[in-house]
C-alpha positions as CSV (number, residue, x, y, z in Angstrom):
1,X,-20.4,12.8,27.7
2,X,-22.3,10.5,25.7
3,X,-23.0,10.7,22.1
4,X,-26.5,12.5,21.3
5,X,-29.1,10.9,18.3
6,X,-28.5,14.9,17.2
7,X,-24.6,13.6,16.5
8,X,-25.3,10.7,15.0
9,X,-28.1,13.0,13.2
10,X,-26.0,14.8,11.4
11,X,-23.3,12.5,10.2
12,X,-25.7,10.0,8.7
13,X,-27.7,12.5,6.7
14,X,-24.5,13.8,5.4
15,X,-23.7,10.5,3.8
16,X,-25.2,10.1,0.3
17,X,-28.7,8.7,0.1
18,X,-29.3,8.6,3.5
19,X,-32.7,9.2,4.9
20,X,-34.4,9.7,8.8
21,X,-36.9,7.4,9.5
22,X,-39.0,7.1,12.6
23,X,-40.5,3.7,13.4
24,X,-42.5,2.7,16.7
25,X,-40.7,5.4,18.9
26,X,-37.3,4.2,17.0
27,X,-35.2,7.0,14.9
28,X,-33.7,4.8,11.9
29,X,-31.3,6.0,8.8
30,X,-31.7,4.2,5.9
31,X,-30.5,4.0,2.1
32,X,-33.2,2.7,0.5
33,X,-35.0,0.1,2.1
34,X,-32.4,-1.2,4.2
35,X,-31.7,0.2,8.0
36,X,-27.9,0.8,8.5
37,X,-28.2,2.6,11.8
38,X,-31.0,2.3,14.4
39,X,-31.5,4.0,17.9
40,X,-33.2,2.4,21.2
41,X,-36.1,4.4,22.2
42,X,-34.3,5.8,25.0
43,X,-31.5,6.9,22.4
44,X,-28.8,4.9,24.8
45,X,-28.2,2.1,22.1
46,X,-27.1,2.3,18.6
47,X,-27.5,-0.8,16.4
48,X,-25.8,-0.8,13.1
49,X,-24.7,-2.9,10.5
50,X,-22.0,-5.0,11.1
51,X,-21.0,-8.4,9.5
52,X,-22.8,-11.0,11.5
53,X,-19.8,-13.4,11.3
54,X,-17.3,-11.3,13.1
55,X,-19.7,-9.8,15.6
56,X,-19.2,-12.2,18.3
57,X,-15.4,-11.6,18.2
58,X,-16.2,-7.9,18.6
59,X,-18.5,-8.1,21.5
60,X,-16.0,-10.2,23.4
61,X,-13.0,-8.1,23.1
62,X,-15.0,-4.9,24.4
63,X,-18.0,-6.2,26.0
64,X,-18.6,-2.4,28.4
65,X,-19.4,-0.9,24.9
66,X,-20.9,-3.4,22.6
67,X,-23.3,-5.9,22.7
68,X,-25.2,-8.3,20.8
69,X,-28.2,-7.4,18.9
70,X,-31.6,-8.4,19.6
71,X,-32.5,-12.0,19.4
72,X,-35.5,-11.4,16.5
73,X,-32.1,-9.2,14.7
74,X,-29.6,-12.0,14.9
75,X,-29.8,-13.1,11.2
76,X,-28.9,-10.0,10.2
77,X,-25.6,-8.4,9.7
78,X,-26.1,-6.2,13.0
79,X,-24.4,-5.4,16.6
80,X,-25.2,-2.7,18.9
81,X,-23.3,0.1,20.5
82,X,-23.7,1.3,23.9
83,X,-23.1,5.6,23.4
84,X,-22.0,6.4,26.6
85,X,-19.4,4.1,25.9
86,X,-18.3,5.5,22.4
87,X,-16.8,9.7,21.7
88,X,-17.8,11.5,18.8
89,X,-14.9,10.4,16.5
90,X,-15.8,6.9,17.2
91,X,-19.3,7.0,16.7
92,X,-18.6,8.8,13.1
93,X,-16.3,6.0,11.8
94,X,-18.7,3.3,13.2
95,X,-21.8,4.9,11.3
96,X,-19.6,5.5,8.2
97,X,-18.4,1.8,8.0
98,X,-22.1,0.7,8.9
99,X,-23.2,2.9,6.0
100,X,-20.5,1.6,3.4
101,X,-22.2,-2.1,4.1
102,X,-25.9,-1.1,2.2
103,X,-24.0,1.3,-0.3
104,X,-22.7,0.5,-3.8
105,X,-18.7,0.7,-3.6
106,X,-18.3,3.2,-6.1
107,X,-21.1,5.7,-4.2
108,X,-18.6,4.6,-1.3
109,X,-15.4,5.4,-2.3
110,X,-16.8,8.9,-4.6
111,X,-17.9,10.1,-1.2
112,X,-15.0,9.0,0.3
113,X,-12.4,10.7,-1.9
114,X,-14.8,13.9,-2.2
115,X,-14.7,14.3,1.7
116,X,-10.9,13.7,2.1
117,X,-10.3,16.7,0.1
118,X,-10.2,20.4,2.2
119,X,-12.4,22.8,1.9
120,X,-11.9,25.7,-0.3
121,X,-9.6,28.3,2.2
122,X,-8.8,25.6,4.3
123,X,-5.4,26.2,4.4
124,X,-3.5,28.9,6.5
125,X,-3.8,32.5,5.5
126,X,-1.3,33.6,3.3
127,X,0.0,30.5,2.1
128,X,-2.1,28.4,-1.0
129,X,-4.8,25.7,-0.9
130,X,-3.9,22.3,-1.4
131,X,-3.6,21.2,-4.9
132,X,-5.1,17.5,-5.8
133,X,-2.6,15.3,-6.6
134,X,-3.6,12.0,-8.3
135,X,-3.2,9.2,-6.0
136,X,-0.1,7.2,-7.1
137,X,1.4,10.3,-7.8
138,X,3.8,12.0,-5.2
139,X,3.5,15.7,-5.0
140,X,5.8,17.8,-6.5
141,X,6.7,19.8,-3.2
142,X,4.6,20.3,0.5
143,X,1.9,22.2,0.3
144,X,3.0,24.4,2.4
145,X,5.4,26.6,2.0
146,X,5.8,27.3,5.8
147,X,5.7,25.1,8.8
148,X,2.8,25.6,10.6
149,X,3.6,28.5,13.4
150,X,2.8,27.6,17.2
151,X,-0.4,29.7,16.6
152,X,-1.1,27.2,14.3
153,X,-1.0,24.4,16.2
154,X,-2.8,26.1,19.5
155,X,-5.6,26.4,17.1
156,X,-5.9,22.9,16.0
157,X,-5.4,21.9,20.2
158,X,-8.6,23.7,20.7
159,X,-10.2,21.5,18.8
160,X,-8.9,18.2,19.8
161,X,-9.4,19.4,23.3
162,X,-13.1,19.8,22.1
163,X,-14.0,16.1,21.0
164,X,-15.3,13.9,24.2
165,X,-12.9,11.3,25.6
166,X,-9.7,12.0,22.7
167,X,-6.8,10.8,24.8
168,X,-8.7,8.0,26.5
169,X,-7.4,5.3,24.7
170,X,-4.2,6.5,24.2
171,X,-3.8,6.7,27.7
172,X,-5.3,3.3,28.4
173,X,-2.8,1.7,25.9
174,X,0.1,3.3,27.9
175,X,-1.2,2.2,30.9
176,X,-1.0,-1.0,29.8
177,X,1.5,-1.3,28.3
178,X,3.8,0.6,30.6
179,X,6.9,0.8,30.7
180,X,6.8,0.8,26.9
181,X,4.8,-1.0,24.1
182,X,6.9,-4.3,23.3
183,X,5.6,-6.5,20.8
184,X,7.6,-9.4,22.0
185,X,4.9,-9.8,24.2
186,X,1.9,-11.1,23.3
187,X,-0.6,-8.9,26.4
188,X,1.3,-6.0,24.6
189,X,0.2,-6.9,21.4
190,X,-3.4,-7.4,22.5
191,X,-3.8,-4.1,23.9
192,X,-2.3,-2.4,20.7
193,X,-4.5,-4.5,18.6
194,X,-7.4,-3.2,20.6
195,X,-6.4,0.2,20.5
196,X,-6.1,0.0,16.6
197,X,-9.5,-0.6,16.2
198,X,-10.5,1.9,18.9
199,X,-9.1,4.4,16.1
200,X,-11.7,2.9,13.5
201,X,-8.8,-0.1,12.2
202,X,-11.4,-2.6,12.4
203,X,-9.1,-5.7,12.5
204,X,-11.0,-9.1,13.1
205,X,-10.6,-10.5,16.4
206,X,-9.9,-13.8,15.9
207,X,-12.3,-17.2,17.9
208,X,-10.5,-19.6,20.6
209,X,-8.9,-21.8,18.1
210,X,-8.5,-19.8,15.3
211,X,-5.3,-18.2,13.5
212,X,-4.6,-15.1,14.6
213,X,-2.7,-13.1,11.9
214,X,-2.3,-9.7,13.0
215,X,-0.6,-11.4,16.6
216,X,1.5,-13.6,14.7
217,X,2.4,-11.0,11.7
218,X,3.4,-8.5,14.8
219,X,5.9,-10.9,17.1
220,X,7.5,-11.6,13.4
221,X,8.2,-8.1,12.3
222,X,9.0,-7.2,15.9
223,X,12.0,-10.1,16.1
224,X,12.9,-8.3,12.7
225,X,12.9,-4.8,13.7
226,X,13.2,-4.9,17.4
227,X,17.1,-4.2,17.8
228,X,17.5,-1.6,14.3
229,X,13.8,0.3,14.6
230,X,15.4,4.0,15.5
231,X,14.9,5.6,19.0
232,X,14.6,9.6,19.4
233,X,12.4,12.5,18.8
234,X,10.9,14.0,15.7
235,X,12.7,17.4,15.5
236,X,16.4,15.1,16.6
237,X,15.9,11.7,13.8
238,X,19.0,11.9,11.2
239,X,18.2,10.8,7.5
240,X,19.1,7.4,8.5
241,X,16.4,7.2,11.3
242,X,14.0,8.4,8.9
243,X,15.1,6.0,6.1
244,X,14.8,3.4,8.7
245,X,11.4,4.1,9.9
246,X,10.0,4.0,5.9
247,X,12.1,0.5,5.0
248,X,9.9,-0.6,9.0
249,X,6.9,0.8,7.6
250,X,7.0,-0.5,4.2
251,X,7.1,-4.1,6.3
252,X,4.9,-3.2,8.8
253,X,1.9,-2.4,6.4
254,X,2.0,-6.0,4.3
255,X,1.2,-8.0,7.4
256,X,-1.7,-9.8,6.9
257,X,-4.8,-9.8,9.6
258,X,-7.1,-12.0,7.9
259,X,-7.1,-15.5,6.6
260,X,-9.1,-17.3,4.2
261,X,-10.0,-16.6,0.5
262,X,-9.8,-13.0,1.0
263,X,-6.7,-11.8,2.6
264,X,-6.8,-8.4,4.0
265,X,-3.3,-6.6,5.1
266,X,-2.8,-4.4,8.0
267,X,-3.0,-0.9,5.8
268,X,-0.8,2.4,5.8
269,X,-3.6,3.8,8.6
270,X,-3.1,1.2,11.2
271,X,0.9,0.5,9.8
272,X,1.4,4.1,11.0
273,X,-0.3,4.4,14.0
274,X,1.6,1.2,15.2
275,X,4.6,2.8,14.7
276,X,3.5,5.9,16.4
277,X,2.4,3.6,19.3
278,X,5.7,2.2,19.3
279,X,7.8,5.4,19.1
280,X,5.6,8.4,20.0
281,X,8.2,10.5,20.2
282,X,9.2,10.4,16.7
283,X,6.2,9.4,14.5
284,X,4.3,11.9,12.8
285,X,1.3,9.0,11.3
286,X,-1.0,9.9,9.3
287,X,-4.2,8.6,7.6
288,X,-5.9,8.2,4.0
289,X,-6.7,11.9,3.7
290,X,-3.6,13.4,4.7
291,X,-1.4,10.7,3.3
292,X,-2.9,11.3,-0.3
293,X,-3.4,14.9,0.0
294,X,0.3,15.6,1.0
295,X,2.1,12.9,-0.7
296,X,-0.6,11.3,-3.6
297,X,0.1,7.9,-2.2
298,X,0.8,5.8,1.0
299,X,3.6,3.8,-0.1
300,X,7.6,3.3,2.3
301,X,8.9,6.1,0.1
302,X,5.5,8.7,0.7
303,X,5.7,7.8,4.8
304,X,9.9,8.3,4.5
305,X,8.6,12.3,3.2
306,X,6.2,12.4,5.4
307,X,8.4,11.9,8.5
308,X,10.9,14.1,7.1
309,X,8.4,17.4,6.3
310,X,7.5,16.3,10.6
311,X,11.0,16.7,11.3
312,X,11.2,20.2,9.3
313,X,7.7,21.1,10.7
314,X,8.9,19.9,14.2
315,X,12.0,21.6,14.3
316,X,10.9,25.5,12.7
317,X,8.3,25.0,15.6
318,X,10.4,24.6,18.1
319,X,13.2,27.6,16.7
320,X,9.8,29.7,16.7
321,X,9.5,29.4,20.5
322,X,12.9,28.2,21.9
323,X,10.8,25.3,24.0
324,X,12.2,21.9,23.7
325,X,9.7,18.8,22.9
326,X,8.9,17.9,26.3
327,X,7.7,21.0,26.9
328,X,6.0,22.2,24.1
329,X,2.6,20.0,24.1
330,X,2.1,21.5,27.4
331,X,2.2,24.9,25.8
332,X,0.3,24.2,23.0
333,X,-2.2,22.9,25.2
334,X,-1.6,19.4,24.7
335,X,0.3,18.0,27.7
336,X,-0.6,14.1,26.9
337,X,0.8,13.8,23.3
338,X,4.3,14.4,22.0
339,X,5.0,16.7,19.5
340,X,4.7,14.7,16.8
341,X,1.2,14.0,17.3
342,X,0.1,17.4,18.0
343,X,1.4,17.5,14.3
344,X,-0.9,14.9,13.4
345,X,-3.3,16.8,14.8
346,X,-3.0,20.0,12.8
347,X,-3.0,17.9,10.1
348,X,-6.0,16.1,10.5
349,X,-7.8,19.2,11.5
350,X,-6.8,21.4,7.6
351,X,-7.1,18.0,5.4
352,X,-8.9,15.4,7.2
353,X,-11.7,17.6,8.6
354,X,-12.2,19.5,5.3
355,X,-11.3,22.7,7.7
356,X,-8.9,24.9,9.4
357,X,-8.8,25.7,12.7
358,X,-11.1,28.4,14.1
């Protein structure tokens, strides 16, 4: 189902200074002055800002869902976005990172931090809210005292189940990719380039001619890791599977993807995911909110406890109803995903959705 302007609606005016305009049949959010978001009249198309000098790159690695923009709009910082084409999670990051271009960074990153943080009775009944720790600072113990029950984690299905499209390019990356992801090979790390960024990564694709870090940076830590990075399940890893997976992830998020004066690095979001996309079956990722919510920061030795609370969670989960890991996603409601992502899940759902489960 395609996104709706009423979608789009409500996530922009929820971003700080934000206001609807409507100009020649054309609904337009704007801070200030400056359009950051613009729909056709027909409300098929999304235009938003984008940086002009990447643009190209991005139209040519996914040409079915964006597209240039107009020729009068081409000396601006600005692509369009063809909403049939995107889900509702995708549409939301797009429209955040358009909105971040025409903000100051520090109105930026307040509202980012505010929104990471859960709601007030977000977390499970019975057990305490989240405390804030500062970031940099890992907290003192999880915050819960309980592994989420298998109630838990049907609840937090439903809603997954409820966003347009979720699995789509999961399942497209494994379908390419089959019979496994190996970053040896360079159509393998195309396709899990391109499903980073399908996840809101937003790692340049690189012109004929140019360097391309994030390909290069990949087939190096892959001829590192490729023989020691662990095998198994979430609930079944060992301390030294775990230890391994933080000393691969502490390598894996360094890598640059850019060049030039200002070198960016892959990132603890799109380090973890790629290790999820390499072993889904024992990765719990995790992203900004949840990382600094659970741990107060993103660093090898934060992601080693983070996979280790999975394996707890994982494994008290699985005592609760005596199903083994293949089978539990299809009990929960979630046959597509392993376990450890339907862990993910919850957790996006109490800290990174500012709610719990219905």
């Amino acid at each position: 189902m395609a996104v709706t302007v009423d979608e789009v609606r409500a996530h922009a005016l929820a971003l700080p200074r934000t206001h609807e305009a409507l100009v020649r049949d054309r609904v337009k959010f704007r801070v200030g002055r400056i359009v950051y978001v613009a729909l056709s009249p027909d409300e098929t198309v999304m235009g938003f800002s984008y940086p002009k000098e990447e643009r190209a790159a991005l139209v040519a690695s996914q040409p079915e869902k964006f597209a240039m923009p107009a020729p009068r709009d081409e000396r601006f910082n600005w692509v369009r976005v063809r909403l049939a084409a995107i889900d509702a999670e995708e549409m939301r990051e797009i429209v955040t990172d358009a909105w971040r271009m025409v903000v100051p960074r520090r109105v930026a990153n307040e509202h980012l931090r505010d929104t990471s943080a859960p709601a007030a009775g977000a977390s499970a009944a019975g057990t305490p809210a989240v405390g804030t720790p500062a970031v940099g600072t890992p907290a003192a113990e999880p915050p819960w005292a309980e592994a989420p029950t298998f109630a838990d984690l049907r609840a937090a299905a439903d809603v997954f189940n409820g966003f347009t499209g979720v699995d789509r390019s999961w399942l497209a990356l494994r379908e390419r990719t089959r019979p496994g992801l190996d970053p040896a090979r360079a159509d393998h790390r195309d396709a899990l380039l391109r499903w980073l960024n399908s996840w809101g990564c937003r790692i340049r694709y690189p012109r004929a001619g140019e360097p391309a870090p994030f390909d290069t940076g990949v087939a190096g830590w892959w001829a590192t890791w490729s023989d020691t990075l662990p095998h198994g399940t979430l609930a079944g890893l060992d301390d030294a599977a775990v230890a391994a997976f933080g000393r691969a992830y502490g390598d894996l998020v360094t890598l640059p993807v850019t060049t030039g004066r200002s070198v960016r690095s892959l990132g603890p979001t799109a380090a973890a995911k790629a290790l999820y996309a390499l072993r889904p079956e024992a990765i719990m990722a995790w992203d900004a909110a949840i990382a600094e919510r659970l741990h107060g920061t993103r660093d090898a030795a934060a992601f080693t406890r983070h996979l280790t609370l999975g394996r707890d969670w994982a494994s008290a989960v699985l005592a609760e109803t005596g199903a083994t890991e293949a089978e539990l996603p299809g009990l929960v409601g979630r046959p597509d995903v392993p376990l450890s992502k339907i862990l993910d899940e919850f957790l996006y759902v109490r800290l990174s959705m500012r709610s719990s489960a219905p």
